[in-house]
VEXZA-171392 format. One record per residue: y, z, x of N, C-alpha, C in turn; residue in one letter. Coordinates in nm, 4 decimals, always signed. Each point is the difference from the previous one (the first is absolute). Layout:
N
{{Y; Z; X}; {Y; Z; X}; {Y; Z; X}; "a"},
...
***
This chain:
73
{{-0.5215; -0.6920; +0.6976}; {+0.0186; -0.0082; -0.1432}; {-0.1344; -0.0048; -0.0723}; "x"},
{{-0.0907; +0.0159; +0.0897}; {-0.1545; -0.0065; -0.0768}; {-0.0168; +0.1414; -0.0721}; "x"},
{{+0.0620; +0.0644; -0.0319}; {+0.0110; +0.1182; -0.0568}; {+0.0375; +0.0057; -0.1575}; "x"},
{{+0.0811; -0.0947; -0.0083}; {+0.0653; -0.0164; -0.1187}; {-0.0716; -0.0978; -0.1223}; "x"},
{{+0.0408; +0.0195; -0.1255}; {-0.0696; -0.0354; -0.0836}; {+0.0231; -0.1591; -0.0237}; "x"},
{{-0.0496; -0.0634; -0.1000}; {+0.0585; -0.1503; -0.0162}; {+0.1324; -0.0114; -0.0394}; "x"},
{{+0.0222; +0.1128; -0.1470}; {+0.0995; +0.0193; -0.0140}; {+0.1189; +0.0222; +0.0749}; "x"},
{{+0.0004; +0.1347; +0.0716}; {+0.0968; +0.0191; +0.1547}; {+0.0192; -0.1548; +0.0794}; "x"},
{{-0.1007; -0.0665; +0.0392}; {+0.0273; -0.0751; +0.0684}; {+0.0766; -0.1346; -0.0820}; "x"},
{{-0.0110; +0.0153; -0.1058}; {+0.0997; -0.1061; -0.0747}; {+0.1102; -0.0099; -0.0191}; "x"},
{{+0.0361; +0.1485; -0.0093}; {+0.1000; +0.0423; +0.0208}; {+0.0709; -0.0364; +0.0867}; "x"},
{{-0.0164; +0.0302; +0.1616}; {+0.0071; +0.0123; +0.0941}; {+0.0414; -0.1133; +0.0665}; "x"},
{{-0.1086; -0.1497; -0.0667}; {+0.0311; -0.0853; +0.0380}; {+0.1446; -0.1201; -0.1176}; "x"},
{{-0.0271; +0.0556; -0.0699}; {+0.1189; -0.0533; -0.1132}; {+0.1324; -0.0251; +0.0504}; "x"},
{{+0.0290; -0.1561; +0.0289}; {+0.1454; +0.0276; +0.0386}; {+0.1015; -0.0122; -0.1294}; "x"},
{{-0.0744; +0.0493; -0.1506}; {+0.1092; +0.0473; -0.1084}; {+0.0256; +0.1346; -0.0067}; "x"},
{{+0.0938; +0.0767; -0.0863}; {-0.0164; +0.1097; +0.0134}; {-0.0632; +0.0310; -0.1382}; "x"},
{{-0.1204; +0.0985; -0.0201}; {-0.0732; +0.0055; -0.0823}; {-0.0002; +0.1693; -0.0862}; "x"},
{{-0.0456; -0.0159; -0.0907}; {+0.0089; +0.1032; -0.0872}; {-0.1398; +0.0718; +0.0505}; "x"},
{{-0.0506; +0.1588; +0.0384}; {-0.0809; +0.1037; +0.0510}; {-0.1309; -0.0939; -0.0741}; "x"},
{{-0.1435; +0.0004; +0.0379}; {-0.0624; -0.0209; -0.0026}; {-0.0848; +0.1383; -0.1177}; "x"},
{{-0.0918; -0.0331; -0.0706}; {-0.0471; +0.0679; -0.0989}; {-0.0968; +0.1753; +0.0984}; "x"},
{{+0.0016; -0.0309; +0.0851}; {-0.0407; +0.0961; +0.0971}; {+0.0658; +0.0947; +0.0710}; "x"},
{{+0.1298; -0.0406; +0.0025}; {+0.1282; +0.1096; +0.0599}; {+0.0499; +0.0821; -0.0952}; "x"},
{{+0.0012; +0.1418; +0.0905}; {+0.0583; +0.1256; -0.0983}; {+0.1022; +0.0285; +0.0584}; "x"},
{{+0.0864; +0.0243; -0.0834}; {+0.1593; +0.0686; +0.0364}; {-0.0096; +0.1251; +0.0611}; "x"},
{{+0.0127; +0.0226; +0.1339}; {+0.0348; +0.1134; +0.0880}; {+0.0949; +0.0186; -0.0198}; "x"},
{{+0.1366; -0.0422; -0.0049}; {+0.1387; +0.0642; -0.0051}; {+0.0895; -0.1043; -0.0389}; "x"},
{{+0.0643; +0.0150; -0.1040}; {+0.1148; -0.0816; -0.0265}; {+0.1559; +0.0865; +0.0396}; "x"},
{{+0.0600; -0.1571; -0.0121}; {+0.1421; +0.0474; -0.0090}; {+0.0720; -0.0691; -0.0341}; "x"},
{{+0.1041; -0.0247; -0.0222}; {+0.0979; -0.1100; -0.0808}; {+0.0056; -0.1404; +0.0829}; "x"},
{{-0.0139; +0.0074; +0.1279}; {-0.0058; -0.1156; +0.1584}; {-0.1434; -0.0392; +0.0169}; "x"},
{{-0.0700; +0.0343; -0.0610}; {-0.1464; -0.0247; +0.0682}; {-0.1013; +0.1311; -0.0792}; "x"},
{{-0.0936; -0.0922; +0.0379}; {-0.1582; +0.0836; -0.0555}; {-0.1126; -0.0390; +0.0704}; "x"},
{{-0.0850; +0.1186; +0.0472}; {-0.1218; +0.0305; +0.1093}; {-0.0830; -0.0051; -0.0555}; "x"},
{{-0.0910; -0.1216; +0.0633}; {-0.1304; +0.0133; -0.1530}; {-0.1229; -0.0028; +0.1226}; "x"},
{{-0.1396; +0.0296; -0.0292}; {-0.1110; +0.0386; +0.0643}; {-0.1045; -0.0321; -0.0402}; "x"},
{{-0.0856; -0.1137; +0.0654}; {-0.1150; -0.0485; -0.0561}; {-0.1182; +0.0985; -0.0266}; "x"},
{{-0.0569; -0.0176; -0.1308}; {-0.1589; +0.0599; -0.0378}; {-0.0654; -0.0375; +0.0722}; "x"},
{{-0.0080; -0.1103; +0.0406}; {-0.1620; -0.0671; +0.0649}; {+0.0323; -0.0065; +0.1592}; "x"},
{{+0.0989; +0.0323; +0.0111}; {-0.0069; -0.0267; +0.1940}; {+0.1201; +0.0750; +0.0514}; "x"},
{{+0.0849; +0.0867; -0.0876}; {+0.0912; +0.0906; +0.0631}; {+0.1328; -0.0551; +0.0407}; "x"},
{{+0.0281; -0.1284; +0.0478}; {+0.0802; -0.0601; +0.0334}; {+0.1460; +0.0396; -0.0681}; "x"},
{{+0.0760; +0.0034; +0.0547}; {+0.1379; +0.0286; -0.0789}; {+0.0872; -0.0975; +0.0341}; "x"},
{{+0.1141; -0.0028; -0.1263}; {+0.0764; -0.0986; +0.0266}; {+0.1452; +0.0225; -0.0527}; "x"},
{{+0.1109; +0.0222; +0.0424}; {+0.1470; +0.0239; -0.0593}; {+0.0485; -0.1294; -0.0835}; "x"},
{{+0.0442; -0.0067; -0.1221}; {+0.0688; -0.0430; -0.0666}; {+0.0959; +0.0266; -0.0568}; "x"},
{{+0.0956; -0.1279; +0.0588}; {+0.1848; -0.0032; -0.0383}; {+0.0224; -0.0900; -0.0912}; "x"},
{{+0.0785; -0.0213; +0.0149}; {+0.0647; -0.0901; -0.1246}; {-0.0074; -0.1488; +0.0711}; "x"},
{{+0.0551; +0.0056; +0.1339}; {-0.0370; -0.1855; +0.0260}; {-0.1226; -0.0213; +0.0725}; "x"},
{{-0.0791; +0.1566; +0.0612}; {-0.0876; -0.0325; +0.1270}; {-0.1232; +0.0816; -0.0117}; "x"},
{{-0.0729; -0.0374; +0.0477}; {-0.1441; +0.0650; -0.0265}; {-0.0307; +0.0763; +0.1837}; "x"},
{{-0.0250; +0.1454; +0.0378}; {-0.0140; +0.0137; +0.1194}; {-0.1881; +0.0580; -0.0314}; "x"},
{{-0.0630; -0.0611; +0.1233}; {-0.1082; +0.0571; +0.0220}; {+0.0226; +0.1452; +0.1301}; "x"},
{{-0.0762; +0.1233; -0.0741}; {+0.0516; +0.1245; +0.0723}; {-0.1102; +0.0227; +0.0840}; "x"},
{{+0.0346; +0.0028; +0.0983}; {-0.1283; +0.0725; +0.1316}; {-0.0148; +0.1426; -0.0399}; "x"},
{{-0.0860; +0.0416; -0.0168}; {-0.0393; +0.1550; -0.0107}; {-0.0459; +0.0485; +0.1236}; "x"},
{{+0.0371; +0.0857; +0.0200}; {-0.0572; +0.0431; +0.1483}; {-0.0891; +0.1137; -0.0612}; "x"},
{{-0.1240; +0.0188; +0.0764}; {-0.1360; +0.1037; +0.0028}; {+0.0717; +0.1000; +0.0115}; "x"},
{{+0.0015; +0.1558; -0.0672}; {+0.0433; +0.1138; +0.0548}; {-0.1302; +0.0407; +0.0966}; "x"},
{{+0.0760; +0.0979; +0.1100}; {-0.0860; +0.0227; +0.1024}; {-0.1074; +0.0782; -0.0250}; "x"},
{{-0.0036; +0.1037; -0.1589}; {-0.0897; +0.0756; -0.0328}; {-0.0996; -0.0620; -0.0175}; "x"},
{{+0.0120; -0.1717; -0.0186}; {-0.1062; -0.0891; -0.0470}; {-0.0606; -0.0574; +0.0785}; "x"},
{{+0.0661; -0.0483; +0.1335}; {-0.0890; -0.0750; +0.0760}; {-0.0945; +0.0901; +0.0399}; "x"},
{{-0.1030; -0.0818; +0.0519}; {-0.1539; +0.0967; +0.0457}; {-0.0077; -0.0288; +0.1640}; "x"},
{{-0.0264; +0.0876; +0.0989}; {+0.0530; -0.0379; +0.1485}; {-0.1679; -0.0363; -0.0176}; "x"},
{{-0.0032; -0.1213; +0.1021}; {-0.1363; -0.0455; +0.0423}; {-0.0262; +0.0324; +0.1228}; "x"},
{{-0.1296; +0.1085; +0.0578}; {-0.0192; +0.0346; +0.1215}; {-0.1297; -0.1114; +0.0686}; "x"},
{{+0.0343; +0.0435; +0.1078}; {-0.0900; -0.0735; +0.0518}; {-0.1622; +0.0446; +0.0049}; "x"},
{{-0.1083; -0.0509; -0.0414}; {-0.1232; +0.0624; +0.0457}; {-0.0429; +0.0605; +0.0837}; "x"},
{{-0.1017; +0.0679; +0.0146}; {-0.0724; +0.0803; +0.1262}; {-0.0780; -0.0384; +0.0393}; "x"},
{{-0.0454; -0.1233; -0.0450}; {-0.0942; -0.0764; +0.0559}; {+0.0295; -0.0562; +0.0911}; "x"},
{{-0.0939; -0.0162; +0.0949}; {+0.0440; -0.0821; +0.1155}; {-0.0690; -0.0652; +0.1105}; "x"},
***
């Protein structure tokens, strides 16, 4: 979680359920819930009506960078 901002992590740790933080942008709504996405650290988070979910994003594979091994030796 050292990734995440103060904000995110307040979130995160809040056992109320809290209104989006001044840093989350609406990715996608819908009448059940709304996907919002941190400015400062990317973090995303689903919001419902009683529950707050923190969303794992997974790396697309175009993104990861393969690490080889050196030739040194």
């Amino acid at each position: 979680m050292d990734s995440k901002c103060n904000h995110c992590r307040q979130l995160i740790e809040s056992s109320i359920i809290s209104e989006p933080h001044q840093h989350l942008n609406v990715q996608r709504e819908s009448p059940s819930s709304s996907i919002y996405r941190c400015q400062l650290c990317n973090t995303m988070f689903e919001f419902t009506e009683h529950e707050i979910y923190l969303l794992d994003i997974v790396q697309p594979e175009s993104e990861i960078t393969e690490h080889k091994p050196s030739a040194c030796a």
